[in-house]
N, C-alpha and C positions, 0 to 999 in steps of 0.2 A: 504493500500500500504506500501511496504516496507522502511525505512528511511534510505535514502542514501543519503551518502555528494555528493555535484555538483563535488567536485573535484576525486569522486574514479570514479575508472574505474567497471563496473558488464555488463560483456556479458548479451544481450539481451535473451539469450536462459540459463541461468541459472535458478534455483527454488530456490525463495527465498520464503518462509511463509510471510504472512502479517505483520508482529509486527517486523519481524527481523530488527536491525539498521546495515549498516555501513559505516564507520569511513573516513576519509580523505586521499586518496592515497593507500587506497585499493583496489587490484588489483583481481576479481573475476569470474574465467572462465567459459567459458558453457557449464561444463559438471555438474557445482557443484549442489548441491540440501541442501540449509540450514533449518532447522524445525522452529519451531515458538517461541518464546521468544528469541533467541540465539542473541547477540550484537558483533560485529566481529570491532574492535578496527581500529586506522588509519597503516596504510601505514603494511596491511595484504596480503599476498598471498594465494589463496583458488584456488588449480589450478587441470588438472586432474579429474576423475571420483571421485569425491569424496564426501560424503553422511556425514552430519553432521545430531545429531536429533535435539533435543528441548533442549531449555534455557541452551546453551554452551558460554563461554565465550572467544571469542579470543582477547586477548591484542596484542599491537601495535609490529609491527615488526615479527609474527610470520609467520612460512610459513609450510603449510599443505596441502596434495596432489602431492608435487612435485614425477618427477621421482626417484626411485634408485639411488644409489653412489655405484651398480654394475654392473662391465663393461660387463657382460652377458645380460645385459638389450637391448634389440634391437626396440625398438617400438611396443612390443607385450601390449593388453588391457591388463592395472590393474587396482585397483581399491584402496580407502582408506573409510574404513566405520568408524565413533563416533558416539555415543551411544548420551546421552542426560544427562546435569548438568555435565556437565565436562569445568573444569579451565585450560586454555594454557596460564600462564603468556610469558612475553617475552622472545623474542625472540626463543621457541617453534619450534622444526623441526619435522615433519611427513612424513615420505616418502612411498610412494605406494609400492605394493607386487612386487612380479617377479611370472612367468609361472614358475620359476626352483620350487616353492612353491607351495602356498596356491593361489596365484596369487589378496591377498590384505592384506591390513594392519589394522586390528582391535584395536578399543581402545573402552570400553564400558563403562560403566555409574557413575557418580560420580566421577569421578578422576580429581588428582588435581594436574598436571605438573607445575614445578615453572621454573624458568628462566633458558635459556640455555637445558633445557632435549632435549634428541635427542631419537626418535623411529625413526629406522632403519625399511627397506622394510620387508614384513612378520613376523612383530610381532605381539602377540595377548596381551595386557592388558586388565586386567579383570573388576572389579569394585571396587569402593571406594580406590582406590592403591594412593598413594603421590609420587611423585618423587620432591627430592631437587632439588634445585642448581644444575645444571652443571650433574644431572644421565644419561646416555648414555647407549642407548642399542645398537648391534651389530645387525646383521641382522637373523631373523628368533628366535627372544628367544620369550618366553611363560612366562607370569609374572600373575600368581595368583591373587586372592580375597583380598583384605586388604595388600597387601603387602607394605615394606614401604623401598623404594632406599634413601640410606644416599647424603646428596651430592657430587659430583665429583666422586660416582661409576661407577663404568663400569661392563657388561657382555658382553662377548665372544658368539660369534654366534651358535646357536640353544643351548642355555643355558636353561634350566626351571627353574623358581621360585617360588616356592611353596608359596600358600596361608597361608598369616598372618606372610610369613615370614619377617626379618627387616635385611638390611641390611648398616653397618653403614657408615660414611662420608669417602671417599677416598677408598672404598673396590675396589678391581678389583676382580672380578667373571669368572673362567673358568669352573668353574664344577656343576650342577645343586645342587639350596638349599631345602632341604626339607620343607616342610609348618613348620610353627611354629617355626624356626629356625633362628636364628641370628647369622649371620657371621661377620667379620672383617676382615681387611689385606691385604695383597698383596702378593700370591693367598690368596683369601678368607679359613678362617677356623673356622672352629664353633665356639658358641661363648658362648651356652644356647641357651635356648629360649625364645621370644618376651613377656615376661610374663606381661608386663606392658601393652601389646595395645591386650591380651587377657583379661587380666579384664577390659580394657575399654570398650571393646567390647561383655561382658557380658558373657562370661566364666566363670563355679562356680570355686569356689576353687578346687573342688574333681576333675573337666577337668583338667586342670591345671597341679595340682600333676598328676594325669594320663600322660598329655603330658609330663611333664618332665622326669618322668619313662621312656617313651618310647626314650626320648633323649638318656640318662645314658645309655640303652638299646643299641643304635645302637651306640654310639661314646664313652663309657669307658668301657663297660664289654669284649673288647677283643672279639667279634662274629663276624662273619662272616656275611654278608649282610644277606644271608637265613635265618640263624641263629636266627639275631636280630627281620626277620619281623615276622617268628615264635614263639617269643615269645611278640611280641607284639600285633600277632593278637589275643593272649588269654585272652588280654582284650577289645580288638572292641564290644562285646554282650553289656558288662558293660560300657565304654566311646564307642559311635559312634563316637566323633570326633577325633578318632585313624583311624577310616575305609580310613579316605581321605589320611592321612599320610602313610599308608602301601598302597593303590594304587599306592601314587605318587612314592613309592620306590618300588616297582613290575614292573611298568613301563619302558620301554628302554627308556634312555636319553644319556646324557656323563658321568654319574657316578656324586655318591654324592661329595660335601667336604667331606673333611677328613683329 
């Protein structure tokens, strides 16, 4: 049976896995569905269609499922799906999708939101992604594999952020980041590339130099977007990990930084 303090609240028609605990003055609706190891901290709100997996961790005061903060929202079903092994420090906001979308709000495996992040309706986060302090997303952006939000960032609504990209504390983001890329600023602008959290992440050296080519490529040779990805696909046979970086700029989104 599931371990629940006498003082929270968990609708009768919720799914909770056996092993799940939680916490004191958490409040957990009937529509939720928690997986098995996952510990959901005190005075939590779990509200909404919303689908958590296995061994997540919700610390106290966070609130995940809730409705939209868009006034297009009219009562129509949405839903909020987590993946499993994913960290929601405090205070933590998740808000469910809209019909004008995807009609939910994805977050998948491994990630590790710290205090204050806010995921906005119809976002999708990928896996093993960090968000600081205080990172903020807008509603509808797309936020890649490994990526890493500085604290007190911000992005602008249906923004993409490319996988493995980093972006640093205080950036505000209106324009989609390519993978591999680190921005700064207010608008964000390139910065190089995350070269630090690809060798952590086992990138040889020769990727590496290859990614970084392909930066130089697209933000100092003076090319035009066609330009740059044509010459950068003449090396995808040799680095495959160029292939992901010229889809995500072949791509329609809001335009790179620059």
């Amino acid at each position: 049976m599931p371990i629940i303090h006498p003082q929270a609240l968990v609708d009768s028609r919720a799914e909770l896995a056996d092993d799940v605990e939680v916490g004191a003055f958490s409040i957990i609706g009937p529509q939720v569905k928690i997986g098995a190891g996952s510990v959901i901290g005190s005075h939590v709100v779990l509200t909404g269609d919303t689908t958590l997996g296995r061994n997540n961790r919700v610390f106290q005061f966070c609130s995940i499922g809730e409705i939209s903060q868009d006034k297009k929202y009219n009562g129509e079903p949405v839903t909020t799906t987590i993946g499993d092994h994913n960290t929601f420090r405090e205070y933590v906001t998740v808000h469910a999708g809209t019909v004008q979308d995807r009609g939910d709000t994805q977050i998948g495996n491994d990630n590790w939101l710290l205090a204050y992040t806010h995921i906005a309706h119809d976002c999708v986060v990928g896996n093993n992604t960090v968000f600081s302090n205080g990172a903020q997303l807008s509603g509808h952006v797309h936020v890649g594999d490994y990526a890493t939000m500085g604290g007190f960032s911000g992005v602008h609504q249906f923004c993409r952020i490319g996988a493995h990209a980093m972006a640093a504390g205080g950036t505000i983001i209106v324009q989609d980041v390519p993978p591999y890329t680190t921005v700064v600023g207010y608008p964000a602008k390139p910065a190089g590339i995350n070269s630090e959290g690809l060798r952590r992440r086992g990138f040889s050296a020769d990727e590496i130099q290859a990614i970084r080519r392909a930066y130089k490529t697209l933000y100092r040779e003076g090319l035009t977007l066609k330009e740059a990805c044509e010459k950068i696909a003449q090396e995808v046979s040799q680095f495959p990990a160029l292939e992901m970086l010229l889809r995500f700029l072949e791509a329609e989104g809001r335009g790179i930084v620059r």
